[in-house]
C-alpha positions as CSV (number, residue, x, y, z in Angstrom):
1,X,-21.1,-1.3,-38.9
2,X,-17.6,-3.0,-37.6
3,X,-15.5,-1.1,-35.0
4,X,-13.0,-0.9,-37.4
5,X,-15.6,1.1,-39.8
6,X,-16.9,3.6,-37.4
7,X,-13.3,4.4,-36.3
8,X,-12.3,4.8,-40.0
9,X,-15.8,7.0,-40.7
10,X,-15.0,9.1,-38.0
11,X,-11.2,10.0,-38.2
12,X,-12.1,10.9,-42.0
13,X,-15.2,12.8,-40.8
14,X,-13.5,14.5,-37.8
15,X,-9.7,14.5,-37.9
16,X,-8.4,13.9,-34.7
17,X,-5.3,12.9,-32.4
18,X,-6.9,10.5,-30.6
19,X,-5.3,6.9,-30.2
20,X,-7.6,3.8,-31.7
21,X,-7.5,2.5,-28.3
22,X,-9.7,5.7,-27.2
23,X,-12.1,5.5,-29.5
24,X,-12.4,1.5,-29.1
25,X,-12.9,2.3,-25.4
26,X,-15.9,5.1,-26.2
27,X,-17.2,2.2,-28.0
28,X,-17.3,-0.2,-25.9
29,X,-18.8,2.2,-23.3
30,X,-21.5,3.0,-25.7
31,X,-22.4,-0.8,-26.7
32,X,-22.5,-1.5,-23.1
33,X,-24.9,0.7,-21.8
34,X,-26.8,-0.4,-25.3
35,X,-26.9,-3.9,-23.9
36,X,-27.8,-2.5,-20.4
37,X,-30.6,0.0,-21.3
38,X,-32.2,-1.7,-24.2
39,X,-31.0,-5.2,-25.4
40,X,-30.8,-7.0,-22.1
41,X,-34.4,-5.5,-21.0
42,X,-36.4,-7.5,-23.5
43,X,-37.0,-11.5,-24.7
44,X,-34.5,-12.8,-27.3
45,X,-31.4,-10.4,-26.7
46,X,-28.1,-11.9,-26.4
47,X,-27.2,-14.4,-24.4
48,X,-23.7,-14.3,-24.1
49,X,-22.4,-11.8,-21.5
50,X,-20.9,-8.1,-23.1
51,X,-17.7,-8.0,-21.9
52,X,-16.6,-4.7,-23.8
53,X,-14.4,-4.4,-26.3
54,X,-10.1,-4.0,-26.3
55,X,-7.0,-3.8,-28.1
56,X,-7.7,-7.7,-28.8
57,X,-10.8,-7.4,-30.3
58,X,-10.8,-8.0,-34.1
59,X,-12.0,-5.0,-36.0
60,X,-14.3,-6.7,-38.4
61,X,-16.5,-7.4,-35.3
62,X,-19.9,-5.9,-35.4
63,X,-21.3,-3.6,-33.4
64,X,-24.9,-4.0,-31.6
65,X,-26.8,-1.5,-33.3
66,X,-27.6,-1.8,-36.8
67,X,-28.6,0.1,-39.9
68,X,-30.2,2.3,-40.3
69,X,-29.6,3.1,-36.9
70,X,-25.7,3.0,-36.4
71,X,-25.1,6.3,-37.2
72,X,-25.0,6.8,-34.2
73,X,-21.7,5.9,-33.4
74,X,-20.0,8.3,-35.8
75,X,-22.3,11.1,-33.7
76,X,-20.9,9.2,-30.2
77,X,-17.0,9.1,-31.2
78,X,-17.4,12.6,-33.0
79,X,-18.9,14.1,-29.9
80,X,-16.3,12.5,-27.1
81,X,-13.3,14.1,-29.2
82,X,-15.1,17.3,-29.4
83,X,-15.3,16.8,-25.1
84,X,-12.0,15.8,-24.8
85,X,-10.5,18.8,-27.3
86,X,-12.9,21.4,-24.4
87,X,-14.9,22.2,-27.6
88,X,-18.4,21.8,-25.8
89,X,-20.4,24.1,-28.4
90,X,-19.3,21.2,-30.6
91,X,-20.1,18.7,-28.3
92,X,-23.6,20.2,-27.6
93,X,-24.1,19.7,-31.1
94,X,-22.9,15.8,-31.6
95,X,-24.1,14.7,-28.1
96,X,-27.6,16.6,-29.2
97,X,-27.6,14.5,-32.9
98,X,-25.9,11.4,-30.9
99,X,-29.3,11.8,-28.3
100,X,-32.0,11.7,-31.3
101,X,-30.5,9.1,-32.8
102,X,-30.0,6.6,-29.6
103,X,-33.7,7.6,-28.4
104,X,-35.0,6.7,-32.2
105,X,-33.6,2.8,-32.6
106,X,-34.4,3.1,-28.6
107,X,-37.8,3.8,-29.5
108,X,-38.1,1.2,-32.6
109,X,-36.3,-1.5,-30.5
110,X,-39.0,-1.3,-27.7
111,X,-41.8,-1.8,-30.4
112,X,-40.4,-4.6,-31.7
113,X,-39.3,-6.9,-29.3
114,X,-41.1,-8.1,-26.4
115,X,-40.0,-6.8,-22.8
116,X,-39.1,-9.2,-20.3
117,X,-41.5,-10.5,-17.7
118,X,-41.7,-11.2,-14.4
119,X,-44.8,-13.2,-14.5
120,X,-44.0,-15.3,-11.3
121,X,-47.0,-16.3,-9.0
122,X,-45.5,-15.7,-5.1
123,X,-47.5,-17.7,-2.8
């Protein structure tokens, strides 16, 4: 999924007033602490720094989490407008699916890459 494809997907699924700008800096939050919590903690992640997403990123670029597992971004965006609007039954409710979701490709990502090591000898 691109950036410009989750903000499309969610302003059709959940009108809202928020700018693009907003929802390109929820993403970029979210694909961060992706990178922190899972990505960077095991062999053959990235190697070029994350250094978040802004109004000059292209919106064909692709976000870190993939299919069948980027739904969660429509829960992520959909859940930070509910926040922001004070509707926190709503949000309750996204953050909740946004939670599964994340703790599923979280879960599938640890099984199938190898974690780092610190397998130094200190003498």
């Amino acid at each position: 999924m691109t950036i410009e494809e989750a903000i499309e997907l969610c302003d059709r699924m959940k009108p809202n007033h928020y700018e693009k700008d907003d929802k390109l800096r929820w993403l970029s939050e979210l694909d961060g602490r992706i990178r922190i919590e899972i990505l960077d903690t095991h062999e053959g992640g990235p190697s070029e720094p994350f250094t978040g997403y802004d109004e000059n990123t292209p919106g064909d670029t692709v976000l870190l989490v993939m299919h069948p597992y980027d739904g969660l971004y429509l829960h992520y965006l959909g859940a930070q407008v509910d926040y922001h609007n004070a509707e926190y039954a709503r949000y309750n409710n996204g953050i909740g699916a946004f939670s599964s979701v994340y703790a599923e490709y979280a879960d599938w990502y640890n099984r199938s890459h190898t974690p780092k090591q610190d397998n130094s000898v200190r003498l």
